[in-house]
C-alpha positions in Angstrom: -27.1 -225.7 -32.7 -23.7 -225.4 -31.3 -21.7 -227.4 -33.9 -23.7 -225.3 -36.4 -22.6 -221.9 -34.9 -18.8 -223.3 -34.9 -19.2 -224.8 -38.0 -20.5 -220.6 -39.3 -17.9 -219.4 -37.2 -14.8 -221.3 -39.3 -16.8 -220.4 -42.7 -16.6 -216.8 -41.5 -13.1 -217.1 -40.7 -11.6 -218.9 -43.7 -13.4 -215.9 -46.0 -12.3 -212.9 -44.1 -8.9 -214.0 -43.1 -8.3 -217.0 -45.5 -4.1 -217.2 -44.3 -5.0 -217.2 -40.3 -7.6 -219.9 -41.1 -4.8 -222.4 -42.7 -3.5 -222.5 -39.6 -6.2 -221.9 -36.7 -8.9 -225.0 -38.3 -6.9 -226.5 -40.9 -8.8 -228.8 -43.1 -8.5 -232.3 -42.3 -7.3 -234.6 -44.8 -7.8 -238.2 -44.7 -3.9 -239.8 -43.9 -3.8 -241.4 -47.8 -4.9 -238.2 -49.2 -1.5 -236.3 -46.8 0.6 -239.0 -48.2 -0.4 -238.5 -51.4 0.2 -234.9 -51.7 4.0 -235.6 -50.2 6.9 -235.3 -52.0 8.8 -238.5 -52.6 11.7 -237.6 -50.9 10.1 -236.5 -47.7 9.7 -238.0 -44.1 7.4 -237.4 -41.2 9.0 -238.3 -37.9 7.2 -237.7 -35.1 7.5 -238.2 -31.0 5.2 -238.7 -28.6 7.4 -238.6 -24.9 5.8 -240.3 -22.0 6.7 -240.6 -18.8 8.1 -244.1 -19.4 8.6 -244.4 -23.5 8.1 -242.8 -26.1 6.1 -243.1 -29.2 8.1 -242.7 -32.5 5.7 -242.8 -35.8 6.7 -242.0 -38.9 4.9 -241.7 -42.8 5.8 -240.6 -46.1 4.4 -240.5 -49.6 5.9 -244.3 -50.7 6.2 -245.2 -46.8 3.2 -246.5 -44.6 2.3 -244.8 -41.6 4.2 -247.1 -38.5 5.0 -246.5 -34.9 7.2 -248.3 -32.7 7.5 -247.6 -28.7 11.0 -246.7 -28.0 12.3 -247.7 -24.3 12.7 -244.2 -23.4 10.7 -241.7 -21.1 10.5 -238.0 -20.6 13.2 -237.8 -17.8 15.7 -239.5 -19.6 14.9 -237.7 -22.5 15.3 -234.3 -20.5 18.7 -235.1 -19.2 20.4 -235.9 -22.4 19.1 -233.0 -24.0 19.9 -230.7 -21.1 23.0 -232.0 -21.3 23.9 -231.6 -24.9 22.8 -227.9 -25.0 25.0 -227.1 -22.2 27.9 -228.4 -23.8 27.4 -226.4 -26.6 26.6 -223.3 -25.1 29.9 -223.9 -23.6 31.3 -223.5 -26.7 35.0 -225.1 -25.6 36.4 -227.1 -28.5 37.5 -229.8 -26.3 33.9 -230.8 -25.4 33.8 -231.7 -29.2 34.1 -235.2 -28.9 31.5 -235.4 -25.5 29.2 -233.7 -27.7 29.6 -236.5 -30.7 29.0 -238.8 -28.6 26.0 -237.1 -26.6 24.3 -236.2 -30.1 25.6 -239.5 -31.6 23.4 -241.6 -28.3 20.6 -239.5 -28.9 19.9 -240.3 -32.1 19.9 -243.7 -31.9 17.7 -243.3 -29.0 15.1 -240.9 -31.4 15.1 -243.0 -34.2 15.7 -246.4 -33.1 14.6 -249.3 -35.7 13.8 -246.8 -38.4 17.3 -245.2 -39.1 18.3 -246.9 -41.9 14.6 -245.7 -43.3 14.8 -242.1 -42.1 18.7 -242.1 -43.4 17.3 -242.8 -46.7 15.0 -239.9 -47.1 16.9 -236.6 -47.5 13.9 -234.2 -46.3 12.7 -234.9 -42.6 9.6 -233.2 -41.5 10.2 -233.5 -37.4 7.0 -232.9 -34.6 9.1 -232.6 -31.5 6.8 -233.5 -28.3 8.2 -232.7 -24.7 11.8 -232.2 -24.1 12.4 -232.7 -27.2 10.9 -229.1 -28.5 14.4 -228.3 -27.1 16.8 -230.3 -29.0 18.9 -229.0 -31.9 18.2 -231.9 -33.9 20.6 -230.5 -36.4 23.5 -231.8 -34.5 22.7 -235.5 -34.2 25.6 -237.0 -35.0 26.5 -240.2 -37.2 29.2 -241.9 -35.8 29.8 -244.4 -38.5 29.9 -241.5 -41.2 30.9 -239.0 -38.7 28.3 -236.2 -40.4 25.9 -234.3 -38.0 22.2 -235.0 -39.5 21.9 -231.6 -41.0 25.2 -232.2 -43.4 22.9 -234.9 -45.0 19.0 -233.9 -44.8 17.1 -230.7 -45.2 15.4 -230.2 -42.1 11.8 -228.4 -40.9 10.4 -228.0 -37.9 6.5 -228.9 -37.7 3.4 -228.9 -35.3 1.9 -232.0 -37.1 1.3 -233.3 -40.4 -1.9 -231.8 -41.2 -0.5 -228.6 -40.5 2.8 -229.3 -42.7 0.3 -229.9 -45.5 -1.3 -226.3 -45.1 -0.9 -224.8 -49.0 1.5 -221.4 -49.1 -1.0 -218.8 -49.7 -0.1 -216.9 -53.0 1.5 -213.6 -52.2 1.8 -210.6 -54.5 3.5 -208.5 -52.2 7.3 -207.8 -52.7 10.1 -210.2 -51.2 11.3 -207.8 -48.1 14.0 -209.9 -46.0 15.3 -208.1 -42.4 19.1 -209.7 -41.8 19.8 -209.6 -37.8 23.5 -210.3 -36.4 26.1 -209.7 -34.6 24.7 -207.6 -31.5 27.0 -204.6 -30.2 29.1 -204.3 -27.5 26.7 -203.8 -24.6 24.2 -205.9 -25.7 26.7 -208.6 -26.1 28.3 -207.8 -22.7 25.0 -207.6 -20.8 24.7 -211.2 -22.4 27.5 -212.5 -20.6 28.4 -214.8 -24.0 30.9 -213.4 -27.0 29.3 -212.2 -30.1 29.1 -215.4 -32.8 32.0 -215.9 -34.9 31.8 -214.6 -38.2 27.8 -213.8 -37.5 28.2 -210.2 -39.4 29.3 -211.9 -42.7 26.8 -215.0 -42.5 24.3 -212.1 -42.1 25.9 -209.7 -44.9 25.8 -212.8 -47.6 22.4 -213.9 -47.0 21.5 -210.2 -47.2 23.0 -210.3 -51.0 20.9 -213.2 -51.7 17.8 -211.0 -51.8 
């Protein structure tokens, strides 16, 4: 009686608010049928921290689902990437090279033996876990080729794979885009860190793009 009531329950919710329902009790998809629907060029890569490893998997459309334990653990984890964000925030270009070399360790950490497979995939889907939700994985850095690992993938953010694969719904409504930058002078003050460089014109040009 109870799985039937949740099972009404869902029904209910997928007709009266179809979009909420994508992502509240996504429909579950056996792996081969996720893979299927993938784009080629795409890459799942997701963590699972631990206290004392962590558990890297990644899938794609042409690439079998595979995991591998990596030999690090949640405390190390949050140190590096404590670490790396307070050298940025620090914004002092002479912490340039520390941070290289902080985003260049942590990368190899994160995607051990599967680099060379995630380097050859130029869309990453990443499912941070832990400390990691932290982590600008933007700036991981490639020491050989000296690019930071959004110069050379397009990168998005996701909860899990099922979710990743929830379909857009269809919209009719008109594109209406709100541009924030570039707070004033108290607001930045109060902030106790200077305004972004060049934020106002990174925020006028995307604003032209609509």
């Amino acid at each position: 009686v109870a799985r039937r009531g949740i099972a009404d329950a869902r029904a209910a919710l997928r007709s009266r608010a179809p979009r909420a329902a994508r992502w509240l009790v996504p429909e579950l998809r056996a792996p081969e049928a996720l893979r299927a629907a993938m784009a080629g060029d795409v890459l799942y890569v997701g963590w699972s921290v631990g206290d004392a490893d962590t558990l890297l998997f990644v899938a794609g459309r042409d690439v079998a689902p595979r995991m591998v334990r990596l030999t690090v653990g949640r405390a190390g984890l949050t140190d590096a990437v404590t670490a790396l964000r307070e050298r940025i925030l620090r914004r002092d270009p002479d912490d340039l090279p520390a941070i290289r070399a902080e985003a260049a360790a942590l990368r190899a950490s994160l995607f051990g033996p599967h680099a060379d497979l995630i380097a050859r995939h130029p869309r990453l889907w990443l499912a941070a876990d832990g400390p990691l939700l932290s982590l600008p994985f933007a700036v991981l850095h490639d020491q050989a080729s000296g690019r930071w690992l959004v110069e050379d993938h397009e990168l998005a953010m996701v909860d899990s794979l099922h979710l990743a694969q929830a379909p857009a719904a269809a919209s009719t409504a008109p594109a209406r885009w709100l541009v924030v930058a570039d707070a004033d002078g108290g607001a930045a003050a109060s902030n106790s860190r200077a305004a972004l460089p060049a934020a106002r014109r990174e925020a006028t040009a995307v604003a032209r793009m609509a």
